[in-house]
C-alpha positions as CSV (number, residue, x, y, z in Angstrom):
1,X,14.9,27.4,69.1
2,X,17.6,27.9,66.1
3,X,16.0,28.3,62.9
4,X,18.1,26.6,59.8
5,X,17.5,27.6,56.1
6,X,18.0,25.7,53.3
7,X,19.2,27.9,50.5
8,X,17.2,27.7,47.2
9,X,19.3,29.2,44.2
10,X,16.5,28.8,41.6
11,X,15.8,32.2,39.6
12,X,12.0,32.9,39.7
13,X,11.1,34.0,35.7
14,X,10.5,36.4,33.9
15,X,12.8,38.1,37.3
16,X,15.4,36.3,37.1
17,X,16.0,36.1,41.0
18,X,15.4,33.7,43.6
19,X,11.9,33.6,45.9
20,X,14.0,34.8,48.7
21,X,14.3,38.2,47.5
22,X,10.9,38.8,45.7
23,X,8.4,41.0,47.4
24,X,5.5,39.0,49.1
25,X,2.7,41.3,51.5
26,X,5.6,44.0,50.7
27,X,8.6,42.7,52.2
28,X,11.2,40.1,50.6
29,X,10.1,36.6,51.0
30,X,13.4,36.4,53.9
31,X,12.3,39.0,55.8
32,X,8.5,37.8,55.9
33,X,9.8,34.8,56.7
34,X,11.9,35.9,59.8
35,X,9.6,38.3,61.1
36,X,6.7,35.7,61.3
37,X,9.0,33.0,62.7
38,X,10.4,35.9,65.3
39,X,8.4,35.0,68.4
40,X,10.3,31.2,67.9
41,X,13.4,31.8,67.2
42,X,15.7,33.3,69.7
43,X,18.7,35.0,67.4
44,X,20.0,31.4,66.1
45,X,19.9,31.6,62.3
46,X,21.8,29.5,59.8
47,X,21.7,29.5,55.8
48,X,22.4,26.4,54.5
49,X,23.0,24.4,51.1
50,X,22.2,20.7,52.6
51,X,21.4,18.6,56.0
52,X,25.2,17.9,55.8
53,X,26.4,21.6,56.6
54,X,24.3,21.1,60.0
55,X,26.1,20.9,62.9
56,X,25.1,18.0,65.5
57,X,24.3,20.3,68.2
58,X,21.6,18.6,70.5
59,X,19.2,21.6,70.4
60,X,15.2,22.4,69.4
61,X,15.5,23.0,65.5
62,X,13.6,24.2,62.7
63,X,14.2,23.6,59.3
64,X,12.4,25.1,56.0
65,X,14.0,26.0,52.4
66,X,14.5,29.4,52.1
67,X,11.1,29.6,48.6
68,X,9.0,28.4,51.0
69,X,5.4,31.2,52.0
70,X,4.0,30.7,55.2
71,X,2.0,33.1,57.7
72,X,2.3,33.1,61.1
73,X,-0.9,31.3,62.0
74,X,0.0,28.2,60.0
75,X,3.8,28.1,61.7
76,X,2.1,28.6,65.0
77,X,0.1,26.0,64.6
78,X,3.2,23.7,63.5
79,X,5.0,24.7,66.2
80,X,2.6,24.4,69.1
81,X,1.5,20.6,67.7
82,X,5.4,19.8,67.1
83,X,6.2,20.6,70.5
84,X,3.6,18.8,72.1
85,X,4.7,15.6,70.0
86,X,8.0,16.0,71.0
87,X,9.6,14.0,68.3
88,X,11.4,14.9,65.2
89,X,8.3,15.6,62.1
90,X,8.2,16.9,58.9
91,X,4.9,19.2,57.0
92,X,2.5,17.0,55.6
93,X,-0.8,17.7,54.0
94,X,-4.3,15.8,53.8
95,X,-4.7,14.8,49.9
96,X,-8.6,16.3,50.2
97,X,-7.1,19.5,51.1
98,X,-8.7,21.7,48.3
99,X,-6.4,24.7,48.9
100,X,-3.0,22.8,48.1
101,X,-4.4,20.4,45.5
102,X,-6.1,23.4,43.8
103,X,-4.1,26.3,43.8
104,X,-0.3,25.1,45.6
105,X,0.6,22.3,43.6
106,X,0.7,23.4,40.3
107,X,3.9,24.5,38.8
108,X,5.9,23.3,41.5
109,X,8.1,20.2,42.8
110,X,8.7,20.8,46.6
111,X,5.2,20.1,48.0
112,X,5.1,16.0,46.7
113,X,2.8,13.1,47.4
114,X,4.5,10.6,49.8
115,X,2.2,7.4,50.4
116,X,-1.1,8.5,51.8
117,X,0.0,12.9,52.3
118,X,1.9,15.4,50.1
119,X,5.3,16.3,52.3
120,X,7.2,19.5,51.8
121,X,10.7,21.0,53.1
122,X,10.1,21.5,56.7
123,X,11.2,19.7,59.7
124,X,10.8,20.3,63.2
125,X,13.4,18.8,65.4
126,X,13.3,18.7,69.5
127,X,16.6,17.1,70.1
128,X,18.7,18.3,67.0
129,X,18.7,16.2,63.7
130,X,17.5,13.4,62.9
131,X,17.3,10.9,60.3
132,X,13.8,9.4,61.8
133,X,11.3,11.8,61.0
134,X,7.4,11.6,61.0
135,X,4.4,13.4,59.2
136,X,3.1,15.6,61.2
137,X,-0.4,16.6,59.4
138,X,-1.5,20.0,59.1
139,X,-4.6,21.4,57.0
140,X,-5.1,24.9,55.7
141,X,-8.0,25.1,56.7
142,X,-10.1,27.1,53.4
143,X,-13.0,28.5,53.2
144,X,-14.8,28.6,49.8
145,X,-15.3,32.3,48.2
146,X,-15.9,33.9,44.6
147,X,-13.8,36.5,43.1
148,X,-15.3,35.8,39.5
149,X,-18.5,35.9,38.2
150,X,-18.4,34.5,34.3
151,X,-21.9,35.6,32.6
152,X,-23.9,32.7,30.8
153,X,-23.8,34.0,27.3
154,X,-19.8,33.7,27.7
155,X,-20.0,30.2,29.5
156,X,-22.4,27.9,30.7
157,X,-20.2,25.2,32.6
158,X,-17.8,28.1,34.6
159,X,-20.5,30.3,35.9
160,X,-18.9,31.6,39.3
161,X,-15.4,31.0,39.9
162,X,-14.5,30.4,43.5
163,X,-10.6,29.9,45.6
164,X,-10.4,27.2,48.2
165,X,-9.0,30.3,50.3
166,X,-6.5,29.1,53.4
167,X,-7.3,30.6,57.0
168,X,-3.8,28.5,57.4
169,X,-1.4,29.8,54.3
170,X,1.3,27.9,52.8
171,X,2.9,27.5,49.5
172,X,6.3,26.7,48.0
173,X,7.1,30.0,45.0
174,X,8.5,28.1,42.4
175,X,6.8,30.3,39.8
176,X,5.3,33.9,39.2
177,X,2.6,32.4,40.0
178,X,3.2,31.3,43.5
179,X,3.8,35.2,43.8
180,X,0.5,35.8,42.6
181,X,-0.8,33.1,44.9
182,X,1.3,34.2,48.1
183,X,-0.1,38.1,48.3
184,X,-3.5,37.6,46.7
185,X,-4.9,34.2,47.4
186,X,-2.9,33.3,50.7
187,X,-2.3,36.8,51.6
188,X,-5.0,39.5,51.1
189,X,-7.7,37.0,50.4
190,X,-6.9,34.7,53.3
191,X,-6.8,37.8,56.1
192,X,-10.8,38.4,54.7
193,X,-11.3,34.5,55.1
194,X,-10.5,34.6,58.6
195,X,-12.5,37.9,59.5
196,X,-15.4,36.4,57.8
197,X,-15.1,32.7,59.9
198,X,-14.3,35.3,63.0
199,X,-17.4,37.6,62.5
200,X,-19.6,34.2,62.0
201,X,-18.1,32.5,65.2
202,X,-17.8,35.7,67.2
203,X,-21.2,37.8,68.6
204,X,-18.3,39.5,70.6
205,X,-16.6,40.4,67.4
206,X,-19.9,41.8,65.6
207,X,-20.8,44.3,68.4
208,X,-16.9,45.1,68.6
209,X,-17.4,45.8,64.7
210,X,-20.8,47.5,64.8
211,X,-20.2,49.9,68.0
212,X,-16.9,50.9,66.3
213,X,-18.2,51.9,63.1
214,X,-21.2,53.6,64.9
215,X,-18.7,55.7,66.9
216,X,-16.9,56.7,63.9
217,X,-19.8,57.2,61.6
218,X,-18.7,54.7,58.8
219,X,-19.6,51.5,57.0
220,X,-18.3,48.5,59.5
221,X,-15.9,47.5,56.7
222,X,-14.7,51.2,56.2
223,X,-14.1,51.3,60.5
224,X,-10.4,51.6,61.7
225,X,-11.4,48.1,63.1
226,X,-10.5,46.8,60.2
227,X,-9.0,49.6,57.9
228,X,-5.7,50.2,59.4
229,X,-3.8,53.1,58.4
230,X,-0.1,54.7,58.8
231,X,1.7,57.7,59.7
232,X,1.4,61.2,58.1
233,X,-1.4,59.7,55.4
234,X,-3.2,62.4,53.1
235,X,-6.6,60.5,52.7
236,X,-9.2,62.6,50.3
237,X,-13.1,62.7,52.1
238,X,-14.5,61.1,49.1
239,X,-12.2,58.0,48.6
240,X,-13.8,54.5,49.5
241,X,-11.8,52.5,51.9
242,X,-13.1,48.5,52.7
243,X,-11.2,46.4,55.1
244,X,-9.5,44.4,55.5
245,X,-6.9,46.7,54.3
246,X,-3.4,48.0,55.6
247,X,-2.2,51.5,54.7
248,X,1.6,52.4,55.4
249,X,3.2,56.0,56.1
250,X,3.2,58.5,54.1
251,X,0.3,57.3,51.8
252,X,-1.7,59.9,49.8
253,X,-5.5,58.6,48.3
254,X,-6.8,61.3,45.5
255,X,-10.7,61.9,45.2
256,X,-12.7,59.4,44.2
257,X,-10.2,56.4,45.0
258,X,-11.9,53.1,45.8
259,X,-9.4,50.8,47.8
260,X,-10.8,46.9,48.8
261,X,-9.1,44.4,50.7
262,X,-5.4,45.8,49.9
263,X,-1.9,46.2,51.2
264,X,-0.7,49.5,50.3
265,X,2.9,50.3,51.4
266,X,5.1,53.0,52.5
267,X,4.9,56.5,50.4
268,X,2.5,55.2,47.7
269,X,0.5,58.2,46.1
270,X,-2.8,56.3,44.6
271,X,-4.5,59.4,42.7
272,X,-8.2,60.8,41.7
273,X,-10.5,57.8,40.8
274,X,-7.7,54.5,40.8
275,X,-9.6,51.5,41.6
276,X,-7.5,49.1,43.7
277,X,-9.0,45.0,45.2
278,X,-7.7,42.8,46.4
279,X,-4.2,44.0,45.5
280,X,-0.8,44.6,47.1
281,X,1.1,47.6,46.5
282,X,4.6,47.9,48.1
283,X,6.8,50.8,48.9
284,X,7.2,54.2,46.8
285,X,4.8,52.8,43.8
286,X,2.7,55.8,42.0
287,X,-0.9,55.0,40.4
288,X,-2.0,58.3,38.9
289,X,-5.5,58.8,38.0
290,X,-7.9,56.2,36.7
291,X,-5.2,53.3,37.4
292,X,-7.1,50.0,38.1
293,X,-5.8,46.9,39.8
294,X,-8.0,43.4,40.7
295,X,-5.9,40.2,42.6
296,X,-2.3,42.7,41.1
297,X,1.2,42.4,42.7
298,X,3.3,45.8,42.4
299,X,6.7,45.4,44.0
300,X,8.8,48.4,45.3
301,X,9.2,51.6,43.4
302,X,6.8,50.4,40.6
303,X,4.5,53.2,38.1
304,X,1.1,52.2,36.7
305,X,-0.2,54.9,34.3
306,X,-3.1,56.3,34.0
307,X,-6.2,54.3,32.5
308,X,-4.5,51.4,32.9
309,X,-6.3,48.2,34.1
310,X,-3.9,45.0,35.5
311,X,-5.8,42.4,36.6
312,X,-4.7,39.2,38.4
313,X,-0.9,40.2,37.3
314,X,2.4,40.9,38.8
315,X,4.9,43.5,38.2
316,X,8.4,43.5,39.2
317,X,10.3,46.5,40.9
318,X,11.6,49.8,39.4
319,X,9.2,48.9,36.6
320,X,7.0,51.6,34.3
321,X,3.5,50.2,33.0
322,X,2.1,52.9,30.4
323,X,-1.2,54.2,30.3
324,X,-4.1,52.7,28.5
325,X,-2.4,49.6,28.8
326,X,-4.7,46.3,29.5
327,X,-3.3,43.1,30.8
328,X,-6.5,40.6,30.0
329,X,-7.2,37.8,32.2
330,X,-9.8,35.1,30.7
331,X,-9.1,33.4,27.5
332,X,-12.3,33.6,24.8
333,X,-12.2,30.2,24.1
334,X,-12.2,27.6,26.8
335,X,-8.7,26.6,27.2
336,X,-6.4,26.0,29.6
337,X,-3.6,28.4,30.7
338,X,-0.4,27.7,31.0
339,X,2.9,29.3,32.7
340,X,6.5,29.1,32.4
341,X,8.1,26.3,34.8
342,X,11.9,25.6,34.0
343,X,12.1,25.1,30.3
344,X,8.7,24.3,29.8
345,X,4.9,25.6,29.8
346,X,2.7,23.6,32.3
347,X,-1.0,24.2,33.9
348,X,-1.6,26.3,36.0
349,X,-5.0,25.2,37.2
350,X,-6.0,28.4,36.6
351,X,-9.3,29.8,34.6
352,X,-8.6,33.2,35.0
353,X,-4.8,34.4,35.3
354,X,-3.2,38.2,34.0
355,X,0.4,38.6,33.2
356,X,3.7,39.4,34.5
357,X,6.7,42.2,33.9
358,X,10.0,41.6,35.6
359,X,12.3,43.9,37.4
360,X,13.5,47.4,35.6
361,X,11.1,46.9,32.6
362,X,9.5,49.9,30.8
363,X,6.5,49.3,28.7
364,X,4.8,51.9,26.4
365,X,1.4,52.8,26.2
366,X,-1.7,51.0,25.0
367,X,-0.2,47.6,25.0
368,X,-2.7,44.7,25.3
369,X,-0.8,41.7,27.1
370,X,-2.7,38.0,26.5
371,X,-3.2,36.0,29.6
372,X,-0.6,34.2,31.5
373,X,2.3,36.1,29.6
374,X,5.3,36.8,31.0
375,X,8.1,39.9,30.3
376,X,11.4,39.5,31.0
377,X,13.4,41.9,33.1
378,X,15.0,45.0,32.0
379,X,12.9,44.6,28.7
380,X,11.6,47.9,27.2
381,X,8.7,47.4,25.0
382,X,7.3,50.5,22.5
383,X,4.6,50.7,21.0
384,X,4.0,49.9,17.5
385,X,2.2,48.8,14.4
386,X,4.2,45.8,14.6
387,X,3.6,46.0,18.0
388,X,0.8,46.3,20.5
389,X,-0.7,43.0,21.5
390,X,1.6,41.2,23.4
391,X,0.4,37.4,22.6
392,X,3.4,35.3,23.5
393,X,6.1,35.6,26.0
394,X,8.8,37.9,25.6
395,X,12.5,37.8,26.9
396,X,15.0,40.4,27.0
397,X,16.4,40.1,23.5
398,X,13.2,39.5,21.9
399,X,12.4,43.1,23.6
400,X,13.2,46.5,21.8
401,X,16.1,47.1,23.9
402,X,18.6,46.6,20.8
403,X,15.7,48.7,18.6
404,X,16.8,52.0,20.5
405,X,20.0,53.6,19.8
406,X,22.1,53.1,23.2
407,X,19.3,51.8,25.0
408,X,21.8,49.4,26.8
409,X,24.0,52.1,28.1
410,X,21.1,54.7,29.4
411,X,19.4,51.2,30.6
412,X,21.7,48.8,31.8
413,X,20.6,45.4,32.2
414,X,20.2,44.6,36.2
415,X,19.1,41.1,36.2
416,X,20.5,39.2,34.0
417,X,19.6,35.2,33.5
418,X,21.6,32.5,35.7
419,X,24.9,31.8,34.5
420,X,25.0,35.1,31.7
């Protein structure tokens, strides 16, 4: 089967790049994307701008635009249905299906509603393309699980806050968001959704699980069952490891370290007492002591200072976070929170959402960032009087960059906007 992709030029903000090259379970969207599509495709791959630049060769043919997340037991299950229809179909979604409707459709335009189903920009075609295409159906499949518990003296009507969690995981990243979404919700989240449903389905599974962790002497979430871990790894007796989790080479884990439900990459160093769940670290990132991450996104060669606590945030690559900094997640009062989309600020069906710094940003110590703020890339912020709470969101001029005699030459800016 060839595998076609439709470009998408769109820059994510505050990084100023498209999907295609952001970091999503640790690799760049394009790479994910090829590596799960690998047992499919047999070394035909196109990049496209349109349907026209497609030839008319009369061969099996897959078609998806280039921002689109998907894991490889949602495309198998495309694939394998496709085939057996043997006729030209495009994605299509239930409108009851609580994980797009809740969490994929906001801040986004490529999943739409079409009559009775929300489409999106992938096709299968057997016989090369067509004009005729049909909705082929698929459902993510979630399961229902809490990440949030939201006392009663705070609020009454939120009580426990739950995700409608694929086992299937698609979504189109239009937004920083949608990178949130993609490793933590669809990614890290969805992986323990489908051990959970497998445990509950499987009496083979428990007693794989239980005599594992019996043989080992651990917890049955702490087993290599379900904790899997790298090359060359210097692992300290007394840090806590839950599964499912996925340590890379090289990784060293100080005392004291707690690590749940995480993707920790290549050459990471995650010192005494961090506190890391539900989180995805990529390559060469350092977390000295006392660092905390909950639902966080750290792309490649990223530092998180000491006593710092991110929670439900991104940051981009080659960026500096300073200690004691806190990047707050649940607004005081009940209102909604919204995000940057375009040129505008929409919904983004979130309660509970962190922030998000850009590529090659440095930000000082004991900064306090509101909810759902954004940073632009190559930014430096320091701290100050004038200051230290971070309540709107800031782009690169706004930054101290022009504050700091020849910042601009010691700092070059790397990603500048579309068009500048």
């Amino acid at each position: 089967m060839r595998k076609i992709v439709l470009h998408d030029h769109r820059p994510i903000y505050p990084f100023n790049e498209p999907a295609r090259e952001l970091r999503i379970l640790n690799k760049p969207l394009w790479l994910y994307q090829r590596d799960v599509l690998a047992p499919y495709v047999e070394g035909l791959e196109r990049e496209v701008n349109s349907f026209d630049e497609i030839g008319p060769e009369r061969v099996e043919t897959l078609v998806y635009r280039g921002n689109l997340f998907f894991d490889r037991y949602f495309i198998h299950d495309f694939v394998t249905r496709a085939r057996r229809l043997g006729k030209s179909c495009q994605v299509a979604f239930p409108l009851d299906d609580q994980a797009i409707v809740n969490h994929a459709l906001p801040l986004q335009r490529t999943i739409r509603r079409k009559g009775d189903y929300y489409v999106t920009d992938m096709w299968y075609f057997p016989y090369g393309i067509e004009e005729t295409v049909r909705p082929l159906v698929m459902h993510t499949e979630p399961r229902e699980m809490g990440y949030y518990r939201v006392p009663t003296h705070m609020s009454d009507a939120m009580g426990d806050l739950v995700y409608q969690v694929p086992t299937k995981a698609f979504v189109a990243i239009e937004s920083w968001v949608h990178v949130v979404l993609a490793n933590v919700i669809f990614g890290v989240f969805a992986e323990a959704a489908r051990l959970d449903r497998n445990i509950e389905e499987s009496i083979a599974l428990q007693l794989k699980l239980f005599w594992r962790a019996l043989l080992e002497q651990r917890q049955v979430l702490s087993s290599s069952a379900v904790v899997k871990i790298g090359k060359n790894c210097s692992i300290d007796p007394s840090a806590i490891i839950r599964g499912p989790t996925v340590i890379g080479d090289n990784v060293d884990i100080g005392p004291g370290a707690v690590i749940d439900i995480c993707v920790i990459g290549n050459n990471v160093t995650v010192s005494d007492g961090c506190q890391l769940m539900l989180s995805v670290i990529s390559d060469r990132c350092f977390l000295p002591f006392r660092a905390s991450l909950f639902e966080t996104v750290l792309m490649e060669d990223t530092m998180v200072a000491q006593n710092t606590c991110l929670q439900l945030s991104c940051v981009g690559r080659s960026s500096f976070v300073g200690a004691g900094s806190t990047f707050t997640d649940f607004n005081l009062i009940p209102k909604e929170l919204r995000a940057i989309h375009g040129d505008s600020l929409e919904d983004t069906g979130l309660t509970v959402l962190g922030g998000c710094v850009g590529h090659h940003c440095r930000i000082g110590s004991g900064m306090i960032v509101y909810p759902a703020r954004t940073i632009e890339s190559d930014s430096i912020l320091v701290a100050s009087p004038e200051r230290r709470v971070i309540d709107k969101d800031v782009s690169y001029e706004e930054s101290d960059i022009y504050k700091i005699p020849n910042a601009t030459s010691v700092h070059p800016r790397l990603y500048p906007r579309h068009g500048e």
